[in-house]
MIDOSE-1310 file (N, C-alpha, C; in nm, 2 decimals, decimal comma, always signed):
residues 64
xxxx	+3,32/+0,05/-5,51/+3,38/+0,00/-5,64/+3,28/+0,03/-5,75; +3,37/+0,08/-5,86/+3,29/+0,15/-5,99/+3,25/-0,04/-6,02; +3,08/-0,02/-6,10/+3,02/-0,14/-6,19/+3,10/-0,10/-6,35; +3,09/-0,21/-6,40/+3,14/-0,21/-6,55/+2,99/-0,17/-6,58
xxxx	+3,01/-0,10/-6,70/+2,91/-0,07/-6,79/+2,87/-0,15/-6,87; +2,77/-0,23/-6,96/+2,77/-0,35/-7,05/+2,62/-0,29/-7,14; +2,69/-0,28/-7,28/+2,59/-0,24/-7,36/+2,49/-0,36/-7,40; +2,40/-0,38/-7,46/+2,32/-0,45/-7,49/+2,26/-0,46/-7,64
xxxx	+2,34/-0,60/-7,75/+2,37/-0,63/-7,86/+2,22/-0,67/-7,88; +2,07/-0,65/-7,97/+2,02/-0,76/-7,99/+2,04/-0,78/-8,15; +2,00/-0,91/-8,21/+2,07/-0,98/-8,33/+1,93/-1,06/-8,36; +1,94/-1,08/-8,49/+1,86/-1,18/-8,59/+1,99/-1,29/-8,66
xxxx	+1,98/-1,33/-8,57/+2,06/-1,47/-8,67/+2,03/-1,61/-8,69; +2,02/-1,68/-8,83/+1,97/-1,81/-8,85/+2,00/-1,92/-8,77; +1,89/-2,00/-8,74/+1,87/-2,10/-8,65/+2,01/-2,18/-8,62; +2,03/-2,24/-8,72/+2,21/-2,28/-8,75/+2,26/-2,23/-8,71
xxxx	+2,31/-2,09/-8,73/+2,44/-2,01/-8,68/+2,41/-2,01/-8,52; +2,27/-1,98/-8,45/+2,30/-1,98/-8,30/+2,30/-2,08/-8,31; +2,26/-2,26/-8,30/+2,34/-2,35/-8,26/+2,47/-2,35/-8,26; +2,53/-2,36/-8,39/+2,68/-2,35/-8,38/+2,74/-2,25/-8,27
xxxx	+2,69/-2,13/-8,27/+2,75/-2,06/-8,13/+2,75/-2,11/-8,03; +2,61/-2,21/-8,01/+2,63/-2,24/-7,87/+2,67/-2,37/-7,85; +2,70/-2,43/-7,95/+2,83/-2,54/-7,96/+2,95/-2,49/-7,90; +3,00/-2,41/-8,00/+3,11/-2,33/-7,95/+3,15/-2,29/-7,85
xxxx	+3,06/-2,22/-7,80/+3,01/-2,17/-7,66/+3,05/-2,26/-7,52; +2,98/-2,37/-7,56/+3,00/-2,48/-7,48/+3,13/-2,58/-7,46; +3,17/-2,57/-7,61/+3,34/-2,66/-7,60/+3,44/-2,57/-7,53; +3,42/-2,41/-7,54/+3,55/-2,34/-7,46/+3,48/-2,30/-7,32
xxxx	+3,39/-2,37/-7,27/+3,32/-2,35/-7,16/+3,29/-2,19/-7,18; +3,22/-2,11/-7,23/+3,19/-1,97/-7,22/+3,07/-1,97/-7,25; +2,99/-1,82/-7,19/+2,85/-1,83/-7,24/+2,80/-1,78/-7,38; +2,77/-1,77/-7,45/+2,70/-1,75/-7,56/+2,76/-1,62/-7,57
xxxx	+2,72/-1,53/-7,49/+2,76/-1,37/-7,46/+2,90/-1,37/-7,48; +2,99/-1,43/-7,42/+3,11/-1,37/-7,43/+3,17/-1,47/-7,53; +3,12/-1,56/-7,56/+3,16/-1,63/-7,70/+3,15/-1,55/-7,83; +3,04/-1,44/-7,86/+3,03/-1,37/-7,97/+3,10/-1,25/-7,96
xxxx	+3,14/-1,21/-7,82/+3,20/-1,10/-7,77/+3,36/-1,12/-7,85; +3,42/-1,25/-7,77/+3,53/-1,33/-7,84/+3,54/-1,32/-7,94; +3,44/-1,32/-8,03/+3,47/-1,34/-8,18/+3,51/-1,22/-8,25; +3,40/-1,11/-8,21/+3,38/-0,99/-8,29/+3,52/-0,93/-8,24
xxxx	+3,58/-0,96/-8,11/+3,77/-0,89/-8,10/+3,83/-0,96/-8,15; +3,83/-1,06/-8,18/+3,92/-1,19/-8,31/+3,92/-1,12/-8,42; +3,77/-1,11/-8,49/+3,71/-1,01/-8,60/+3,83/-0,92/-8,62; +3,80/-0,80/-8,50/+3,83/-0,67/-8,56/+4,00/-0,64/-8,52
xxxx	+4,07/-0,74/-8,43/+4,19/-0,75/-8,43/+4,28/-0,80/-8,57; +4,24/-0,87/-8,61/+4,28/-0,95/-8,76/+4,26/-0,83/-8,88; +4,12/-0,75/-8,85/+4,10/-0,64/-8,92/+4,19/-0,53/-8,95; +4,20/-0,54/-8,83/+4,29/-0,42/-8,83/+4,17/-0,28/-8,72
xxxx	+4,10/-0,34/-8,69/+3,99/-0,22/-8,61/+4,01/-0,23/-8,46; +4,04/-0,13/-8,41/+4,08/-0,12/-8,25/+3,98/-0,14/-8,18; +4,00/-0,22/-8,10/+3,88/-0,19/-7,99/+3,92/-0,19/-7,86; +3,90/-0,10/-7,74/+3,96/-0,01/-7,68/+3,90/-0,20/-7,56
xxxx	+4,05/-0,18/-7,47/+4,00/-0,29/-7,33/+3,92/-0,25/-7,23; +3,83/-0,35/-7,18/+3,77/-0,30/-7,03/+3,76/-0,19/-7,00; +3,93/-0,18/-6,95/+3,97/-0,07/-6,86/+3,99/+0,06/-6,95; +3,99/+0,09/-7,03/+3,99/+0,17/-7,16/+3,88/+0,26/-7,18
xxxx	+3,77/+0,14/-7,18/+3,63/+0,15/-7,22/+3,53/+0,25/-7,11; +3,62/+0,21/-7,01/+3,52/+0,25/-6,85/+3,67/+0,28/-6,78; +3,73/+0,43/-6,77/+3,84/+0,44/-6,71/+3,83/+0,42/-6,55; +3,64/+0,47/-6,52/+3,66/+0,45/-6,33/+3,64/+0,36/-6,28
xxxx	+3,70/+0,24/-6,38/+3,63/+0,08/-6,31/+3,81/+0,07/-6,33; +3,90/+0,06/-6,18/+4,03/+0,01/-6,19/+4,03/-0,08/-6,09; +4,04/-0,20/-6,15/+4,05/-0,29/-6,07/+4,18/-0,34/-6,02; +4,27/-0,30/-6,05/+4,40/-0,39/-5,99/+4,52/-0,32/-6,04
């Protein structure tokens, strides 16, 4: 079985804003990671910016 690939985001953001994430984070039970993940496809969907799925991203990872 092909592994997913997973790039690696690092960020400066104010003390406030990661709480609130990880508020957030915590009310839709998700971790911090795919909470900002969640947002930035909310983001760029509303935008109008594509962003290619999973399986899109990593065509030899076919899971099902």
């Amino acid at each position: 079985m092909a592994r997913t690939k997973i790039s690696t985001l690092n960020l400066r953001i104010e003390p406030g804003v990661k709480q609130a994430v990880r508020e957030a984070a915590a009310r839709e039970h998700r971790s911090v990671a795919n909470m900002v993940e969640m947002l930035i496809r909310r983001h760029c969907t509303e935008a109008g910016i594509a962003v290619p799925d999973r399986n899109e991203a990593n065509p030899g990872n076919r899971n099902g």
